[in-house]
TORKOL-4160 file (C-alpha; in steps of 0.2 Angstrom, whole numbers, padded with zeros to 4 digits, m for minus):
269
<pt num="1" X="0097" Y="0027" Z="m0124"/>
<pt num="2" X="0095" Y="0042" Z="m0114"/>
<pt num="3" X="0106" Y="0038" Z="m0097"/>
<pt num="4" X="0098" Y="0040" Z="m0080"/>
<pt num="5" X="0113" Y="0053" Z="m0075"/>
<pt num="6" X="0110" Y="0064" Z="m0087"/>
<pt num="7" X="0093" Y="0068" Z="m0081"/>
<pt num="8" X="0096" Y="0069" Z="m0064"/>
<pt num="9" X="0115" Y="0075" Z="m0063"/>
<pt num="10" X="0111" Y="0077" Z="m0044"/>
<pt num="11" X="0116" Y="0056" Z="m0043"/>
<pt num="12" X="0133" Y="0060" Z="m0047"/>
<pt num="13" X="0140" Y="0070" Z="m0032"/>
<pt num="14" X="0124" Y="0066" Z="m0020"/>
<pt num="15" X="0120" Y="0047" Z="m0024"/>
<pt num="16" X="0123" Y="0044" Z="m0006"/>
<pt num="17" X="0109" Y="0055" Z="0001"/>
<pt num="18" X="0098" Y="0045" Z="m0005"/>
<pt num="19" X="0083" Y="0031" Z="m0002"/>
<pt num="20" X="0074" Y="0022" Z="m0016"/>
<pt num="21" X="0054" Y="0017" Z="m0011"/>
<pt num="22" X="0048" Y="0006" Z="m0022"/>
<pt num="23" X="0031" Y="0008" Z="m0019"/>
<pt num="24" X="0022" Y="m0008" Z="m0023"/>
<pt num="25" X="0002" Y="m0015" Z="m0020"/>
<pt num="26" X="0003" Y="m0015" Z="0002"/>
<pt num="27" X="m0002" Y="m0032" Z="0009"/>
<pt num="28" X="m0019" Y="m0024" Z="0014"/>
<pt num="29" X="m0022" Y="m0021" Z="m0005"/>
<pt num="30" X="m0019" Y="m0003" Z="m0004"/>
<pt num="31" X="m0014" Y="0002" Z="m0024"/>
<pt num="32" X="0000" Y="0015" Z="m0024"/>
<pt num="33" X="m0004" Y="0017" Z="m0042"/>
<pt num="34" X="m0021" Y="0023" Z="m0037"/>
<pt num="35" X="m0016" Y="0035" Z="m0024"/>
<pt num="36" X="m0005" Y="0042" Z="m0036"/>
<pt num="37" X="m0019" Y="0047" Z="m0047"/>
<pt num="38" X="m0032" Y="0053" Z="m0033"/>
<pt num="39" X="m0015" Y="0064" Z="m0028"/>
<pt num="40" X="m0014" Y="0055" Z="m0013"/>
<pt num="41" X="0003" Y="0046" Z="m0016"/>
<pt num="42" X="0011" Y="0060" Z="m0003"/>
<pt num="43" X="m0001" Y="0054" Z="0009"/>
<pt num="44" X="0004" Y="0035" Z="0005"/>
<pt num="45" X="0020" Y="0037" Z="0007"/>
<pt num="46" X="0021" Y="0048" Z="0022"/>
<pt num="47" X="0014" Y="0032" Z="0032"/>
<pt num="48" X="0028" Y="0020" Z="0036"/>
<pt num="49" X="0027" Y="0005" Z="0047"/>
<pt num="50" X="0047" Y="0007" Z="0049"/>
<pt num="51" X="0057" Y="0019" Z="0050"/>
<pt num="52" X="0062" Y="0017" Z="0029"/>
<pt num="53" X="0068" Y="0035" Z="0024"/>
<pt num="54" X="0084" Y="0037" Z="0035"/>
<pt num="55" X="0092" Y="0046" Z="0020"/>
<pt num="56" X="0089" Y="0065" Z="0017"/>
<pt num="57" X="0080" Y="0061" Z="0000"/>
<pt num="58" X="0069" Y="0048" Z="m0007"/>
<pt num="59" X="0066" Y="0044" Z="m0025"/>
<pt num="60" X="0048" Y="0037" Z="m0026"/>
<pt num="61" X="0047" Y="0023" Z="m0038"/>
<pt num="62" X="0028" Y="0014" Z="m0042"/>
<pt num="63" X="0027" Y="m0001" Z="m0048"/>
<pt num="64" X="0014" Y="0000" Z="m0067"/>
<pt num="65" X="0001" Y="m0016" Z="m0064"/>
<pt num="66" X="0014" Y="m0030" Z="m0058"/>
<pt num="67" X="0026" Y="m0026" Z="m0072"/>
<pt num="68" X="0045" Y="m0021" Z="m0072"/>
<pt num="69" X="0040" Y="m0005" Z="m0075"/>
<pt num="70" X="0041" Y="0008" Z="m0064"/>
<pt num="71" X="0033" Y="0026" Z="m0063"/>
<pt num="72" X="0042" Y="0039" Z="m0057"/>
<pt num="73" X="0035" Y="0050" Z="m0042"/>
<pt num="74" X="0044" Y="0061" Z="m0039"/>
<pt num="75" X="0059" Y="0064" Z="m0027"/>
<pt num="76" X="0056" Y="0070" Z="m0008"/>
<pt num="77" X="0064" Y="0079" Z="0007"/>
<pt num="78" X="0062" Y="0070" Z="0023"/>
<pt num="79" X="0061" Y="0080" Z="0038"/>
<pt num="80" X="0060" Y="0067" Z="0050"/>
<pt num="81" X="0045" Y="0059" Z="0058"/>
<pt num="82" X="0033" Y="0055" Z="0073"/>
<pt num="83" X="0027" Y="0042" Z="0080"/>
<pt num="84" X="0009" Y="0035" Z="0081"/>
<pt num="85" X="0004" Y="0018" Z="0089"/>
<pt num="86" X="0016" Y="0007" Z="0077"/>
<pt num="87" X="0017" Y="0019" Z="0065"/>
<pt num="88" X="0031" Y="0030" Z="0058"/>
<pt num="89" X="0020" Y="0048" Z="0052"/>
<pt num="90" X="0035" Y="0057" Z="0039"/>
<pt num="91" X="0034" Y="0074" Z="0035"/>
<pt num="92" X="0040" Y="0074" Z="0019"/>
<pt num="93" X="0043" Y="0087" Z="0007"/>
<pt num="94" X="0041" Y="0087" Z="m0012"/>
<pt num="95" X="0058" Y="0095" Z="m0021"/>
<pt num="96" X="0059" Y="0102" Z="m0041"/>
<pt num="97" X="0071" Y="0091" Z="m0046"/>
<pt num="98" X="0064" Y="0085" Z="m0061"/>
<pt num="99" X="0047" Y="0089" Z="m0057"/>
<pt num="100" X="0039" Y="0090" Z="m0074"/>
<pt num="101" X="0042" Y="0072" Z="m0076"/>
<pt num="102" X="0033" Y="0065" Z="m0062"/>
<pt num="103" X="0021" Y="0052" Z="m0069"/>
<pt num="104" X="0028" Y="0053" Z="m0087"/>
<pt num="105" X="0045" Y="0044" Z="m0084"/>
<pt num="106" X="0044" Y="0026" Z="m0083"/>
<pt num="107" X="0060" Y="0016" Z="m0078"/>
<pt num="108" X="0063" Y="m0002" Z="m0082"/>
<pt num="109" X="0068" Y="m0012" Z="m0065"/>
<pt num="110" X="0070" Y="m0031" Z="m0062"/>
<pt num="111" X="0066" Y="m0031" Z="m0044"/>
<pt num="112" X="0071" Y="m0046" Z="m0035"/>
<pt num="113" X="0073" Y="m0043" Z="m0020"/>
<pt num="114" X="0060" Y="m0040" Z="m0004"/>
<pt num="115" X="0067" Y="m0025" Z="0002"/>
<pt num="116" X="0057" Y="m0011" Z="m0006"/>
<pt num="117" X="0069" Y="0003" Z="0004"/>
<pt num="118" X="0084" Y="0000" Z="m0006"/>
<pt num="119" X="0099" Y="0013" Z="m0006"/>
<pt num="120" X="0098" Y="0022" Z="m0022"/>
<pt num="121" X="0117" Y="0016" Z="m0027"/>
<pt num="122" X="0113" Y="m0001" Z="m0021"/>
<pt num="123" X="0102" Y="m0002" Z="m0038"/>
<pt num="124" X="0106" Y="0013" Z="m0049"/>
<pt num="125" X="0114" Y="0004" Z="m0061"/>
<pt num="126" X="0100" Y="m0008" Z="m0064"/>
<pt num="127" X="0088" Y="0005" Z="m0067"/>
<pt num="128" X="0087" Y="0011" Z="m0085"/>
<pt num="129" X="0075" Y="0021" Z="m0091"/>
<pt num="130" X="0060" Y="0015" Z="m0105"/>
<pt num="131" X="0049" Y="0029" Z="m0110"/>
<pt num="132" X="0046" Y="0048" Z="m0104"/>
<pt num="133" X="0027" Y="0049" Z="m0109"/>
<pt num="134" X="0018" Y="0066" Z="m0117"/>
<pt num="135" X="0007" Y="0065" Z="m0105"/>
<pt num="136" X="0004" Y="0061" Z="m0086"/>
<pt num="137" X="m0002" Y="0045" Z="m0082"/>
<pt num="138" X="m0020" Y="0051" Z="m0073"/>
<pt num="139" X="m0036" Y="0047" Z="m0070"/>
<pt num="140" X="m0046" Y="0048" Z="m0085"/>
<pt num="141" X="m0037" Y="0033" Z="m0094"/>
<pt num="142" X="m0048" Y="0019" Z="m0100"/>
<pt num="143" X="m0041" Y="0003" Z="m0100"/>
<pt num="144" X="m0052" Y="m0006" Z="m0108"/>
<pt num="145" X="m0065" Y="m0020" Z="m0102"/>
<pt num="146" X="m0054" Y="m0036" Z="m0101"/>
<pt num="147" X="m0041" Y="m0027" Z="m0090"/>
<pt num="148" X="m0052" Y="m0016" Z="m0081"/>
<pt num="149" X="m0049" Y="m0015" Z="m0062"/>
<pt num="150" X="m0054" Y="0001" Z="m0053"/>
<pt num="151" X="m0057" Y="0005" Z="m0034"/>
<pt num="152" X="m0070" Y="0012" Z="m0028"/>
<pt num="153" X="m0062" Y="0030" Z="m0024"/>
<pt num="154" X="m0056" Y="0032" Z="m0043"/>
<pt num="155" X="m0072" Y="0025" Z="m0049"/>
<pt num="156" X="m0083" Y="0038" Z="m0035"/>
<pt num="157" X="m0070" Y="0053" Z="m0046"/>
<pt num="158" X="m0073" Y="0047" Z="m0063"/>
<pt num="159" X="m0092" Y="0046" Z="m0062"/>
<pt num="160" X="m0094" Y="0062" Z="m0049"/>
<pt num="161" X="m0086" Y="0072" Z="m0062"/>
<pt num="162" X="m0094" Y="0063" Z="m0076"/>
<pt num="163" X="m0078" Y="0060" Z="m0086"/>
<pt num="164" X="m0084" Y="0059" Z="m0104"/>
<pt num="165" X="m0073" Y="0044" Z="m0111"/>
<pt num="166" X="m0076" Y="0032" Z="m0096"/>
<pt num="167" X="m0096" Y="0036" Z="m0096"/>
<pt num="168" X="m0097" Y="0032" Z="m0117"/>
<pt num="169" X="m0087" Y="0017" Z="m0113"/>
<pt num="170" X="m0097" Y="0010" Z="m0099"/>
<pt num="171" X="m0114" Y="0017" Z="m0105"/>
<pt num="172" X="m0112" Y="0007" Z="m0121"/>
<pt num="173" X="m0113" Y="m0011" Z="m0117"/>
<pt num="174" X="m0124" Y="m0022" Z="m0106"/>
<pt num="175" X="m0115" Y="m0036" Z="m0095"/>
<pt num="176" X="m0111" Y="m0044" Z="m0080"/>
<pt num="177" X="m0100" Y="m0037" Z="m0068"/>
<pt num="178" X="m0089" Y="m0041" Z="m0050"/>
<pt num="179" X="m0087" Y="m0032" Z="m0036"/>
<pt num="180" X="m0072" Y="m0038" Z="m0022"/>
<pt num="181" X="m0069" Y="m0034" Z="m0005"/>
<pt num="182" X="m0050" Y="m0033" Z="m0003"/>
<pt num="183" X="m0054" Y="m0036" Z="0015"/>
<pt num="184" X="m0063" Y="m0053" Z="0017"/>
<pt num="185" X="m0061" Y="m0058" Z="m0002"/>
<pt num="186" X="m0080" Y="m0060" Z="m0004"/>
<pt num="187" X="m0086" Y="m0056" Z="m0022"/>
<pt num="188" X="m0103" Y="m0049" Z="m0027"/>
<pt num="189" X="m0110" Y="m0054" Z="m0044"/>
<pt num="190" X="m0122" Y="m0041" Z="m0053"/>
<pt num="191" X="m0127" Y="m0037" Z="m0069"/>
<pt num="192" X="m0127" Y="m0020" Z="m0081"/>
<pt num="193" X="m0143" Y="m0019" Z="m0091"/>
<pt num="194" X="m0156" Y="m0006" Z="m0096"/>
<pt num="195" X="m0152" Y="0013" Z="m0102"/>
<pt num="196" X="m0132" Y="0017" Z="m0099"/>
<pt num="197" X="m0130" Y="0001" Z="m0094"/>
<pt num="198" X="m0113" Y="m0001" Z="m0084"/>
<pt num="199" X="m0112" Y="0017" Z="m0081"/>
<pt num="200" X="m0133" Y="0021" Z="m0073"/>
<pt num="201" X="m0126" Y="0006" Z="m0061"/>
<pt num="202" X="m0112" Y="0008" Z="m0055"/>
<pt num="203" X="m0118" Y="0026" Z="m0051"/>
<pt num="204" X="m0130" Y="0017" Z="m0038"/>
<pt num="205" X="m0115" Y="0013" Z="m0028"/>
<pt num="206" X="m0108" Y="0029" Z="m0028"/>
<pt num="207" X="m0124" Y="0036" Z="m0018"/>
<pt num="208" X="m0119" Y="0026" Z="0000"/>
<pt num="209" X="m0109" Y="0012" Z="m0007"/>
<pt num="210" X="m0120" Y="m0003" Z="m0008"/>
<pt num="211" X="m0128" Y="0000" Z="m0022"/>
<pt num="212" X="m0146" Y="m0007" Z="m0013"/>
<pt num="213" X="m0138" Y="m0024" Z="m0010"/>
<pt num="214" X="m0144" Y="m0028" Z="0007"/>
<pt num="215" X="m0127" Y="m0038" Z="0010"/>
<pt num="216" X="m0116" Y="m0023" Z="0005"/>
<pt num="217" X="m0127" Y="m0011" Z="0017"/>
<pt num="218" X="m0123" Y="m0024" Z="0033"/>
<pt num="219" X="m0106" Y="m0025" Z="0029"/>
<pt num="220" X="m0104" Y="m0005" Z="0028"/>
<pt num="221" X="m0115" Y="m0002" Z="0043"/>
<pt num="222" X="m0104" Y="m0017" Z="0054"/>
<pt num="223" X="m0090" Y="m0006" Z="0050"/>
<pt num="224" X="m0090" Y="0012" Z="0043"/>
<pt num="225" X="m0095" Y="0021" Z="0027"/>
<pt num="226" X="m0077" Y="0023" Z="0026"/>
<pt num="227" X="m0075" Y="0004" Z="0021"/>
<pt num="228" X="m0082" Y="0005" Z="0003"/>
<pt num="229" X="m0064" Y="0011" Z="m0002"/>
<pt num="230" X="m0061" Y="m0008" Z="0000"/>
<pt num="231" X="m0071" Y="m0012" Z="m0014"/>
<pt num="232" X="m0066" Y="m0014" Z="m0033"/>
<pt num="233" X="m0074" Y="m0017" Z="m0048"/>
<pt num="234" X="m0071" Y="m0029" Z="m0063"/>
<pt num="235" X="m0079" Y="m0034" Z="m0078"/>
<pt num="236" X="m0084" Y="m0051" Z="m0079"/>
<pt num="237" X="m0090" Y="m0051" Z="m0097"/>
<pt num="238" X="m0099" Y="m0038" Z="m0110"/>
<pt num="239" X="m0113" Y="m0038" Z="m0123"/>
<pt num="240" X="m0119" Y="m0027" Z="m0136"/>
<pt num="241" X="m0133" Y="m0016" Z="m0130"/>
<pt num="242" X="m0146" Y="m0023" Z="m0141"/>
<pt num="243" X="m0144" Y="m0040" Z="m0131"/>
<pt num="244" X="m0159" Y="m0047" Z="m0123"/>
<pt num="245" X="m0163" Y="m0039" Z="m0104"/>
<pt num="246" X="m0168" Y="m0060" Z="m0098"/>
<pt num="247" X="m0151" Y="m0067" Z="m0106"/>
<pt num="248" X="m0139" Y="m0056" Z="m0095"/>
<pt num="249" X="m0149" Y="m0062" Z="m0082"/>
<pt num="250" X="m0147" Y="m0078" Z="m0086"/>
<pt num="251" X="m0128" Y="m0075" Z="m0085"/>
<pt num="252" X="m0129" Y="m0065" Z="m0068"/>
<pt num="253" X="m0138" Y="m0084" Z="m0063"/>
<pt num="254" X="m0121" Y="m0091" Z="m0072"/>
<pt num="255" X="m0108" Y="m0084" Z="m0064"/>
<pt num="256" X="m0116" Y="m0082" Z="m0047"/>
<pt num="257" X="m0116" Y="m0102" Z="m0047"/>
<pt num="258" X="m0099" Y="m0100" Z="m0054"/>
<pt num="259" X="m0091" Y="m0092" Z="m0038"/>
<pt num="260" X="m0101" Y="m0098" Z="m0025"/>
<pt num="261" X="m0106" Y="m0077" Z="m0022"/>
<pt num="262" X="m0124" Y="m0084" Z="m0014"/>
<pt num="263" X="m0115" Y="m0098" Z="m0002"/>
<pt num="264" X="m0100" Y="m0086" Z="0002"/>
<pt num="265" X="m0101" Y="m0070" Z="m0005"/>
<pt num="266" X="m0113" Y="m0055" Z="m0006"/>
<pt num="267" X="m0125" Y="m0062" Z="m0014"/>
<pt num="268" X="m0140" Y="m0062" Z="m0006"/>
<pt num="269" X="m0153" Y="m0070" Z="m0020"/>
Protein backbone atom coordinates (compact mmCIF):
# COMPACT_ATOMS: atom_id res chain seq x y z
CA UNK A 1 0.00 0.00 0.00
CA UNK A 2 1.51 3.08 -1.24
CA UNK A 3 1.91 5.40 2.04
CA UNK A 4 0.60 9.01 1.94
CA UNK A 5 4.36 10.34 2.78
CA UNK A 6 5.88 9.06 0.05
CA UNK A 7 3.89 11.09 -2.21
CA UNK A 8 3.90 14.19 -0.59
CA UNK A 9 7.36 14.09 1.38
CA UNK A 10 6.64 17.76 1.96
CA UNK A 11 4.40 16.28 5.36
CA UNK A 12 7.33 15.33 6.84
CA UNK A 13 9.39 18.51 7.69
CA UNK A 14 6.24 20.94 6.94
CA UNK A 15 3.10 18.95 8.33
CA UNK A 16 2.54 21.99 10.56
CA UNK A 17 2.00 24.55 7.79
CA UNK A 18 -0.80 23.06 7.01
CA UNK A 19 -4.94 23.02 7.00
CA UNK A 20 -7.13 20.20 5.82
CA UNK A 21 -10.76 21.51 4.01
CA UNK A 22 -12.79 18.71 3.78
CA UNK A 23 -14.93 20.03 1.41
CA UNK A 24 -18.37 18.49 1.74
CA UNK A 25 -22.21 19.32 0.16
CA UNK A 26 -22.76 23.20 2.04
CA UNK A 27 -25.99 23.41 3.97
CA UNK A 28 -27.38 25.59 0.99
CA UNK A 29 -26.88 22.40 -1.22
CA UNK A 30 -24.05 23.81 -2.99
CA UNK A 31 -22.15 20.37 -4.39
CA UNK A 32 -18.24 20.80 -4.13
CA UNK A 33 -18.10 17.75 -6.27
CA UNK A 34 -19.89 19.80 -8.99
CA UNK A 35 -17.79 22.93 -8.81
CA UNK A 36 -14.91 20.76 -8.98
CA UNK A 37 -15.83 19.62 -12.42
CA UNK A 38 -17.27 23.13 -13.98
CA UNK A 39 -13.52 24.25 -12.64
CA UNK A 40 -14.96 26.36 -10.18
CA UNK A 41 -13.73 24.45 -7.02
CA UNK A 42 -11.15 27.51 -6.57
CA UNK A 43 -13.96 29.78 -6.54
CA UNK A 44 -15.86 27.41 -3.85
CA UNK A 45 -13.20 27.36 -1.78
CA UNK A 46 -12.04 30.85 -1.70
CA UNK A 47 -15.57 31.91 -0.08
CA UNK A 48 -15.40 31.10 3.59
CA UNK A 49 -17.83 32.00 6.31
CA UNK A 50 -14.91 31.99 8.88
CA UNK A 51 -11.80 32.51 8.98
CA UNK A 52 -10.71 28.45 8.21
CA UNK A 53 -7.29 28.63 6.53
CA UNK A 54 -5.14 30.22 9.24
CA UNK A 55 -2.31 27.98 7.99
CA UNK A 56 -0.06 28.85 5.05
CA UNK A 57 -1.30 25.79 2.93
CA UNK A 58 -4.41 23.96 2.51
CA UNK A 59 -4.83 20.42 1.34
CA UNK A 60 -8.39 20.32 -0.36
CA UNK A 61 -10.23 17.20 0.25
CA UNK A 62 -13.86 16.48 -1.58
CA UNK A 63 -16.06 14.34 -0.19
CA UNK A 64 -17.25 11.35 -3.66
CA UNK A 65 -21.24 11.19 -3.26
CA UNK A 66 -21.59 10.69 0.83
CA UNK A 67 -18.91 8.15 0.73
CA UNK A 68 -15.55 7.85 2.83
CA UNK A 69 -14.02 8.54 -0.13
CA UNK A 70 -12.19 11.57 -0.70
CA UNK A 71 -10.95 13.37 -3.94
CA UNK A 72 -8.00 15.05 -3.79
CA UNK A 73 -7.97 18.91 -5.10
CA UNK A 74 -5.15 19.92 -4.94
CA UNK A 75 -3.15 21.72 -2.33
CA UNK A 76 -3.28 25.78 -2.04
CA UNK A 77 -1.30 28.97 -0.86
CA UNK A 78 -3.20 31.33 1.14
CA UNK A 79 -2.47 34.66 1.01
CA UNK A 80 -4.79 36.07 3.41
CA UNK A 81 -8.26 37.46 2.88
CA UNK A 82 -10.90 40.26 2.82
CA UNK A 83 -13.74 40.81 4.28
CA UNK A 84 -17.28 41.04 2.73
CA UNK A 85 -20.58 41.59 4.73
CA UNK A 86 -20.09 38.21 6.77
CA UNK A 87 -17.87 36.80 4.63
CA UNK A 88 -14.25 35.87 4.58
CA UNK A 89 -13.12 36.39 0.39
CA UNK A 90 -9.32 34.25 0.38
CA UNK A 91 -7.04 34.73 -2.22
CA UNK A 92 -5.73 31.65 -2.68
CA UNK A 93 -3.15 30.35 -4.67
CA UNK A 94 -2.85 26.76 -6.41
CA UNK A 95 0.88 25.27 -5.85
CA UNK A 96 2.53 22.00 -8.05
CA UNK A 97 2.92 19.91 -5.51
CA UNK A 98 1.54 16.96 -6.84
CA UNK A 99 -0.47 18.69 -9.31
CA UNK A 100 -0.91 15.84 -11.89
CA UNK A 101 -2.97 13.98 -9.34
CA UNK A 102 -5.52 16.39 -8.66
CA UNK A 103 -8.95 14.68 -9.27
CA UNK A 104 -7.14 11.18 -9.82
CA UNK A 105 -6.22 10.38 -6.11
CA UNK A 106 -8.80 9.35 -3.92
CA UNK A 107 -8.16 8.91 -0.04
CA UNK A 108 -10.18 6.70 2.17
CA UNK A 109 -11.15 8.92 5.38
CA UNK A 110 -13.82 8.09 8.29
CA UNK A 111 -14.75 11.49 9.04
CA UNK A 112 -16.48 11.87 12.31
CA UNK A 113 -16.06 14.68 13.34
CA UNK A 114 -17.98 18.36 12.48
CA UNK A 115 -15.19 20.26 12.08
CA UNK A 116 -14.33 20.12 8.21
CA UNK A 117 -11.02 22.64 8.98
CA UNK A 118 -9.02 20.14 10.64
CA UNK A 119 -5.03 20.56 11.12
CA UNK A 120 -3.47 18.26 8.62
CA UNK A 121 -1.43 16.25 11.61
CA UNK A 122 -4.69 16.18 13.69
CA UNK A 123 -5.90 13.42 10.88
CA UNK A 124 -2.81 12.40 8.74
CA UNK A 125 -2.54 9.17 10.03
CA UNK A 126 -6.22 8.35 9.43
CA UNK A 127 -6.05 9.18 5.84
CA UNK A 128 -4.81 6.37 3.59
CA UNK A 129 -4.92 6.36 0.21
CA UNK A 130 -7.44 3.95 -2.05
CA UNK A 131 -7.00 4.48 -5.59
CA UNK A 132 -4.88 7.08 -8.08
CA UNK A 133 -7.30 6.90 -11.14
CA UNK A 134 -5.89 6.96 -15.04
CA UNK A 135 -8.05 9.49 -15.55
CA UNK A 136 -9.43 12.71 -14.02
CA UNK A 137 -12.67 12.60 -12.55
CA UNK A 138 -14.67 15.17 -15.00
CA UNK A 139 -17.66 16.00 -16.52
CA UNK A 140 -18.35 13.78 -19.14
CA UNK A 141 -18.97 10.75 -16.76
CA UNK A 142 -22.32 9.06 -17.10
CA UNK A 143 -23.64 7.46 -14.12
CA UNK A 144 -26.11 5.86 -15.08
CA UNK A 145 -30.06 6.22 -14.72
CA UNK A 146 -30.71 4.94 -11.22
CA UNK A 147 -27.99 7.15 -9.53
CA UNK A 148 -28.27 10.01 -11.84
CA UNK A 149 -28.22 13.38 -10.12
CA UNK A 150 -26.98 16.42 -12.07
CA UNK A 151 -27.34 20.31 -11.49
CA UNK A 152 -28.43 22.38 -13.73
CA UNK A 153 -25.01 24.18 -14.51
CA UNK A 154 -23.26 20.71 -15.39
CA UNK A 155 -26.36 19.67 -17.22
CA UNK A 156 -26.58 23.43 -19.21
CA UNK A 157 -22.25 22.08 -20.08
CA UNK A 158 -23.02 18.70 -21.10
CA UNK A 159 -25.83 19.51 -23.55
CA UNK A 160 -24.27 23.12 -24.73
CA UNK A 161 -21.34 21.12 -25.95
CA UNK A 162 -23.25 18.17 -26.95
CA UNK A 163 -21.21 15.51 -25.12
CA UNK A 164 -21.69 12.47 -27.09
CA UNK A 165 -22.02 9.67 -24.36
CA UNK A 166 -24.57 11.65 -22.17
CA UNK A 167 -26.88 12.61 -25.44
CA UNK A 168 -26.90 8.49 -26.74
CA UNK A 169 -27.77 7.71 -23.16
CA UNK A 170 -30.57 10.26 -22.58
CA UNK A 171 -31.85 10.24 -26.22
CA UNK A 172 -32.37 6.48 -25.95
CA UNK A 173 -35.05 5.87 -23.55
CA UNK A 174 -38.56 7.48 -22.79
CA UNK A 175 -39.47 8.19 -18.97
CA UNK A 176 -40.47 10.14 -16.49
CA UNK A 177 -38.22 12.60 -14.76
CA UNK A 178 -37.87 15.11 -11.37
CA UNK A 179 -36.71 18.31 -11.20
CA UNK A 180 -35.88 19.70 -7.26
CA UNK A 181 -35.33 23.12 -6.09
CA UNK A 182 -32.59 22.92 -3.54
CA UNK A 183 -34.09 26.10 -2.21
CA UNK A 184 -37.72 25.58 -1.23
CA UNK A 185 -37.63 21.65 -1.74
CA UNK A 186 -40.57 21.74 -4.35
CA UNK A 187 -40.32 19.03 -6.97
CA UNK A 188 -41.62 19.21 -10.49
CA UNK A 189 -42.76 15.94 -12.24
CA UNK A 190 -42.42 15.62 -16.11
CA UNK A 191 -42.10 13.31 -18.50
CA UNK A 192 -39.48 12.35 -21.65
CA UNK A 193 -41.22 11.09 -24.62
CA UNK A 194 -41.12 11.56 -28.42
CA UNK A 195 -37.65 11.76 -30.80
CA UNK A 196 -34.44 12.03 -28.33
CA UNK A 197 -36.52 11.66 -25.51
CA UNK A 198 -34.71 12.70 -22.13
CA UNK A 199 -32.23 14.49 -24.12
CA UNK A 200 -34.72 16.92 -26.83
CA UNK A 201 -36.28 17.85 -23.22
CA UNK A 202 -34.05 18.64 -21.01
CA UNK A 203 -32.60 20.85 -23.78
CA UNK A 204 -35.94 22.94 -23.30
CA UNK A 205 -34.55 23.97 -20.00
CA UNK A 206 -31.44 24.91 -21.01
CA UNK A 207 -32.95 27.80 -23.27
CA UNK A 208 -34.16 30.29 -19.97
CA UNK A 209 -34.59 27.50 -17.32
CA UNK A 210 -38.11 26.73 -17.08
CA UNK A 211 -38.48 24.66 -19.80
CA UNK A 212 -42.22 26.40 -20.51
CA UNK A 213 -43.55 25.44 -17.16
CA UNK A 214 -45.45 28.33 -16.22
CA UNK A 215 -44.46 27.68 -12.32
CA UNK A 216 -40.76 27.50 -13.08
CA UNK A 217 -41.05 30.84 -15.24
CA UNK A 218 -42.62 32.70 -11.90
CA UNK A 219 -40.29 31.33 -9.62
CA UNK A 220 -37.20 32.62 -11.98
CA UNK A 221 -38.84 35.76 -12.64
CA UNK A 222 -39.59 36.38 -8.48
CA UNK A 223 -36.06 36.04 -8.21
CA UNK A 224 -33.41 36.02 -10.97
CA UNK A 225 -32.24 33.88 -14.10
CA UNK A 226 -29.54 33.20 -11.84
CA UNK A 227 -31.80 30.87 -9.62
CA UNK A 228 -32.05 27.89 -11.98
CA UNK A 229 -28.57 26.81 -10.73
CA UNK A 230 -30.74 25.65 -7.91
CA UNK A 231 -32.39 23.19 -9.68
CA UNK A 232 -31.36 19.35 -10.27
CA UNK A 233 -32.52 16.73 -12.18
CA UNK A 234 -33.17 13.08 -11.40
CA UNK A 235 -34.78 10.13 -13.06
CA UNK A 236 -37.73 8.95 -11.73
CA UNK A 237 -38.10 5.78 -13.93
CA UNK A 238 -37.17 4.74 -17.69
CA UNK A 239 -38.77 2.89 -20.60
CA UNK A 240 -37.58 1.60 -23.80
CA UNK A 241 -38.22 3.85 -26.80
CA UNK A 242 -40.75 1.88 -28.47
CA UNK A 243 -43.26 2.35 -25.29
CA UNK A 244 -46.39 3.81 -25.88
CA UNK A 245 -46.48 7.91 -25.92
CA UNK A 246 -50.21 7.74 -23.63
CA UNK A 247 -48.58 5.14 -20.96
CA UNK A 248 -45.66 7.59 -19.95
CA UNK A 249 -48.30 9.72 -19.49
CA UNK A 250 -50.15 7.85 -17.60
CA UNK A 251 -47.07 7.60 -15.23
CA UNK A 252 -46.27 11.46 -15.35
CA UNK A 253 -50.37 11.32 -13.85
CA UNK A 254 -48.76 8.55 -11.29
CA UNK A 255 -46.12 10.06 -9.87
CA UNK A 256 -47.46 13.66 -9.80
CA UNK A 257 -50.29 12.17 -7.38
CA UNK A 258 -47.32 10.38 -5.69
CA UNK A 259 -45.62 13.57 -4.50
CA UNK A 260 -48.15 15.83 -4.14
CA UNK A 261 -46.08 18.09 -7.27
CA UNK A 262 -49.79 19.77 -8.06
CA UNK A 263 -50.81 20.65 -4.31
CA UNK A 264 -47.12 21.62 -3.49
CA UNK A 265 -44.87 21.60 -6.12
CA UNK A 266 -44.41 23.01 -9.66
CA UNK A 267 -46.97 21.35 -11.01
CA UNK A 268 -49.26 23.42 -12.47
CA UNK A 269 -51.73 20.71 -14.41
Amino acid sequence: MIQIYEIFPEFKTHLEEYKVHLAQTTPNGDEPLDAFKLGEFDKFQANQNRRNFEKKYIFSLIQMDNTKKWLYAGIYKSNGYEEKGEKYCYNTELTNIQKDLIGRLIFQYNKKQRNCYPHLNTIINDLTISEIRPKKVEILEFSGYESLKIAYPILRKIIFEQNKAWKTALSNIKGIYLISDKKTGKLYVGAAYGSQAFWTRWSDYMKDGSGGNKELEKVLKENSPDYVSNFSFSILEIHSNLTDDEFILEREKYWKDILLTKEFGYNEN
